[in-house]
C-alpha positions in Angstrom: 0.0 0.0 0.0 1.2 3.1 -0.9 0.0 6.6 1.1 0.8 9.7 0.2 0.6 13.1 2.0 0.8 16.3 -0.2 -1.1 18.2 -2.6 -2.7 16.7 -5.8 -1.0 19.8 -7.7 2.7 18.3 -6.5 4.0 16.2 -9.0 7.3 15.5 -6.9 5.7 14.0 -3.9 7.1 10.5 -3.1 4.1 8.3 -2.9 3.0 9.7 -6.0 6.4 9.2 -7.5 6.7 5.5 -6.7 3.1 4.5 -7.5 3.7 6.0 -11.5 7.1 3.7 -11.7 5.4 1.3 -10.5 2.9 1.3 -12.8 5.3 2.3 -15.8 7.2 -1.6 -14.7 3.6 -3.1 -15.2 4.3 -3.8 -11.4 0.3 -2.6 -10.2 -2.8 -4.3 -11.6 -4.6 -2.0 -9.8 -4.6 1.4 -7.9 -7.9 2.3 -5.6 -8.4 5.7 -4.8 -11.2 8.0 -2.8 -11.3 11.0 -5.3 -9.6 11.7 -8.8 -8.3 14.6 -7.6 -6.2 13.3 -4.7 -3.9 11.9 -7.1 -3.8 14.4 -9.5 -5.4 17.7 -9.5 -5.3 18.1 -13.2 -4.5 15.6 -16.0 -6.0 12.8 -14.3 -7.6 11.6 -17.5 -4.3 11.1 -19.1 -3.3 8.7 -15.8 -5.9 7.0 -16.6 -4.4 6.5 -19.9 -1.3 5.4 -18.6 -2.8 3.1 -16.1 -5.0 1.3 -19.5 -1.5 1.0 -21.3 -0.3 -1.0 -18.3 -3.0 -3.5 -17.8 -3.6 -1.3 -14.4 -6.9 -0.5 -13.3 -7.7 2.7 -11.9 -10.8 2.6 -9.7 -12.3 5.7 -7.9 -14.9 5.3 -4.6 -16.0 8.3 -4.8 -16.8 10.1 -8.6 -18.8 12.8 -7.5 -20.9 14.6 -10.6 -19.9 18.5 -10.2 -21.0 21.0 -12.4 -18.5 22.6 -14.6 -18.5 26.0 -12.5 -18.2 23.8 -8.9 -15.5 21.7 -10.5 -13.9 25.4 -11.7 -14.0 26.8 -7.9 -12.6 24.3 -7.0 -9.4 24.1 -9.3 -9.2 28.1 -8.8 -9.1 27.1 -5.0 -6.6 24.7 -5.1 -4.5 26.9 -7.0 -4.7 29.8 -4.5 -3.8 27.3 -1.9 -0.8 25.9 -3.6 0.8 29.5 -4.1 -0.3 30.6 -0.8 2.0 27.9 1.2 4.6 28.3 -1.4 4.8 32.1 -0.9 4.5 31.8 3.4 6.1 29.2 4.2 4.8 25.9 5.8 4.3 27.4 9.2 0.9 29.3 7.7 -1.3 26.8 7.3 -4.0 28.4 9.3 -3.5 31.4 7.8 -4.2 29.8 4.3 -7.1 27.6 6.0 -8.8 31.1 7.0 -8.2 32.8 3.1 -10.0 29.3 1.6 -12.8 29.9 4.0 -13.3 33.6 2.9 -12.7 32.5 -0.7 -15.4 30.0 -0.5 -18.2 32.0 1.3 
């Protein structure tokens, strides 16, 4: 099993990393995860690609049916977050919690 902690807009984080070797060695016959966009934010359809080339199926619990604009918030969202730690650091989580909140309402 393979966890992974991190943003689904990091392509460099470890878990991540090992799972797509893997899966480029046609070492996984299949990868389970709760939402598409834990793995990736964007360009998950082309994983899914990769996945099909490798005899590796990609199965997802939850595939929620957004509309465009919710599914657009939320990219814009994840964006802001991603800059936001990247510009204050790691110690300003909260302070990034409380600009998503206001972003949101």
């Amino acid at each position: 099993m393979i966890t992974d902690v991190g943003s689904g807009l990091n392509m460099e984080r470890k878990g991540f990393l090992k799972l797509l070797r893997m899966i480029l060695k046609n070492e996984v016959s299949k990868v389970v995860i709760a939402y598409p966009d834990r793995l990736v934010r964007f360009g998950f359809e082309v994983l899914e690609e990769v996945c099909k080339a490798h005899n590796c199926e990609l199965a997802v619990l939850n595939r929620e049916d957004e509309t465009p604009e919710r599914e657009l918030i939320e990219d814009l969202i994840s964006i802001l977050v991603s800059f936001s730690g990247g510009l204050y650091g790691m110690g300003s989580h909260e302070k990034v919690r409380k600009c998503v909140e206001e972003i949101k309402a």
